[in-house]
C-alpha positions in Angstrom: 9.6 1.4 -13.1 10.4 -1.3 -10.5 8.1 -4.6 -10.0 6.6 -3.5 -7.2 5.3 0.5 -9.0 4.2 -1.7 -11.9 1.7 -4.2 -9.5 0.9 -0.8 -7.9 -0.1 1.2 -11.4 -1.6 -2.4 -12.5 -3.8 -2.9 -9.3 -4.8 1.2 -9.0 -5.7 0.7 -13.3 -7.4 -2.1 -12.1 -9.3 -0.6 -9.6 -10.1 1.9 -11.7 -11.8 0.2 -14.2 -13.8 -2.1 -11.8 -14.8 1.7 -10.6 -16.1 3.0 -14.4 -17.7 -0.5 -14.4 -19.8 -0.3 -11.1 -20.5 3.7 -13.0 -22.1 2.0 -15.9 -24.0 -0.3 -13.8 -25.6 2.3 -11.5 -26.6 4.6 -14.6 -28.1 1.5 -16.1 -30.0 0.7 -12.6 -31.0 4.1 -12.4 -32.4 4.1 -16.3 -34.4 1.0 -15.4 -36.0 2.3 -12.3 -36.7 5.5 -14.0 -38.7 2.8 -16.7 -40.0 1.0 -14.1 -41.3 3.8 -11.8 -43.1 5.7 -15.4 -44.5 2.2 -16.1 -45.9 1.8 -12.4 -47.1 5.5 -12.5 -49.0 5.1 -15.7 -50.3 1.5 -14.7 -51.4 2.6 -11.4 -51.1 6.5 -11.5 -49.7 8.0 -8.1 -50.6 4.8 -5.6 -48.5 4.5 -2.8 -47.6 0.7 -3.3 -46.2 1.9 -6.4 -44.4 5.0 -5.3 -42.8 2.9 -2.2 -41.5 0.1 -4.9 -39.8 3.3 -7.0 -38.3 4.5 -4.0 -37.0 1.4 -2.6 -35.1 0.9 -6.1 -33.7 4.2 -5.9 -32.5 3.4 -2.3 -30.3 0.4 -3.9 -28.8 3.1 -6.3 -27.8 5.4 -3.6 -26.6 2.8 -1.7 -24.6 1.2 -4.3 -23.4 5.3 -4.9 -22.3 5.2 -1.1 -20.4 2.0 -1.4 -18.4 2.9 -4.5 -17.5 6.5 -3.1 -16.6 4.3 0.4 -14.6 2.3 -1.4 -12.4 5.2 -3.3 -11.7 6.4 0.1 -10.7 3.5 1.2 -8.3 3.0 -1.1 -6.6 6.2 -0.8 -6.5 5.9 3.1 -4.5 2.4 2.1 -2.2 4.3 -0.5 -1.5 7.1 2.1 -0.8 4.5 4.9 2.2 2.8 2.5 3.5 6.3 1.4 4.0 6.4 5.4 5.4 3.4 6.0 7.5 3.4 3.2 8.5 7.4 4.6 9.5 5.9 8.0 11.2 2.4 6.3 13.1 5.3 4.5 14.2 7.4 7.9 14.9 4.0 10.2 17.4 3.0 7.2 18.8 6.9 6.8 19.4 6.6 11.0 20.8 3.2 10.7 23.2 4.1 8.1 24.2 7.4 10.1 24.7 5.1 13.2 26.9 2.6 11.3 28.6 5.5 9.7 29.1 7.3 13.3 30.7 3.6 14.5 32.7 3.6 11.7 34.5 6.9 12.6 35.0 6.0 15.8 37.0 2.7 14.7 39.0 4.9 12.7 39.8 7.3 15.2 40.9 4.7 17.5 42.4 2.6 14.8 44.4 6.2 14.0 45.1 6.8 17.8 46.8 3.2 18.2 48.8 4.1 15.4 50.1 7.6 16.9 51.2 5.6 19.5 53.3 2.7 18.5 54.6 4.9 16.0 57.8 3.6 14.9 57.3 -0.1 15.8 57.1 -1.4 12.4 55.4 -5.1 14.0 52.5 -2.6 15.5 52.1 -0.7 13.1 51.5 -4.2 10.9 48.8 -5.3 13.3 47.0 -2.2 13.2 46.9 -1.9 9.4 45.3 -5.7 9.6 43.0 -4.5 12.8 41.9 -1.3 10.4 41.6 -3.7 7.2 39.9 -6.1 9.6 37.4 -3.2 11.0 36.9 -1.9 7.1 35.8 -5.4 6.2 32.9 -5.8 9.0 32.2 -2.6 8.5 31.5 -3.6 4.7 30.0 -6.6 5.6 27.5 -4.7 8.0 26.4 -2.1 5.1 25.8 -4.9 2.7 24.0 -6.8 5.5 22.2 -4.0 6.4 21.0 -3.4 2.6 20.3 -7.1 2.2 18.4 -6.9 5.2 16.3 -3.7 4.3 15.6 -5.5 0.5 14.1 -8.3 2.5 12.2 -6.2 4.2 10.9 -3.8 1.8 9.6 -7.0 -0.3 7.9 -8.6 2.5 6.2 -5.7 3.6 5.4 -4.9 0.1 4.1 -8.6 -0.7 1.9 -8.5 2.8 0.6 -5.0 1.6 -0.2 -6.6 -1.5 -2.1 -9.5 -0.4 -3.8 -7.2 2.0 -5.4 -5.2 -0.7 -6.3 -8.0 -2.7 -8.0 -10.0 0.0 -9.7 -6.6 1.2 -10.8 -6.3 -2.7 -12.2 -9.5 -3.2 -14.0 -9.4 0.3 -15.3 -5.9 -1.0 -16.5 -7.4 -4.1 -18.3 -10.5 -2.9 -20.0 -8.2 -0.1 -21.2 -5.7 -3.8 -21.9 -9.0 -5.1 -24.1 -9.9 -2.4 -25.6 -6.3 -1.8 -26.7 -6.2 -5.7 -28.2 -9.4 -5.3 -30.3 -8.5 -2.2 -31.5 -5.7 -4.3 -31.9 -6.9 -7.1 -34.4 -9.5 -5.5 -36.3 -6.8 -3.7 
């Protein structure tokens, strides 16, 4: 498991449990208005003052229902958006290595072609074994550039990505934070 799967399994765990959490709190909230609307109801029997307070607690649980099932959607729309951008990182690379592979070829075709025709000069022949050395030794230097290049890459996306979804999370939860409150107070 690389660095980058574990932060992934840690922060979907993570989510996870802040997930059963906001569960627990919305049964709780639901037992309590089910106390508080049988208190009101026996206090005051069916008057509408009371029914309205009862209701407007129960509109603060299905709210806080809606945000939570929001917020699991949410997060699988972000997991599905890196699964495609790591799909196309994937296929630019694949093409990439195809091209260089493609150029390659071709310097060893002409490499090969210079060498059908001087043939028998033995002082041509020695350039074009350094030219071909010379041409296999970018050509290395290109794949590992390449590779470096597409490690860079791959851990800066993945670093924004990951301080994308933690600065999304912690906007979500002082926005729950700030939702609970206002209903709470009501």
């Amino acid at each position: 498991m690389t660095p980058i799967d574990f932060q992934v399994t840690r922060s979907k765990v993570k989510v996870t449990l802040e997930y059963e959490e906001e569960k627990k709190k919305i049964k709780a909230r639901e037992e309590e208005v089910g106390r508080r609307k049988k208190v009101v109801q026996d206090r005051y029997g069916q008057n509408g003052a009371a029914k309205a307070d009862a209701y407007s607690l129960a509109a603060c649980l299905t709210q806080g229902r809606l945000r939570l099932n929001n917020r699991e959607r949410h997060l699988q729309r972000l997991e599905k958006e890196r699964l495609r951008k790591e799909e196309r990182e994937k296929r630019r690379l694949e093409e990439q290595r195809v091209s260089m592979q493609l150029e390659y070829e071709e310097a060893q075709k002409k490499i090969e072609a210079r060498e059908a025709e001087v043939g028998a000069a033995s002082m041509y022949a020695k350039k074009i074994k350094a030219y071909r050395s010379e041409l296999k030794r970018q050509a290395d230097e290109m794949k590992k550039e390449a590779e470096q290049k597409r490690r860079e890459a791959d851990d800066e996306k993945l670093r924004k990505q990951q301080e994308q979804i933690e600065r999304k999370r912690r906007e979500r939860e002082q926005k729950m934070a700030k939702d609970y409150q206002l209903c709470k107070e009501r």
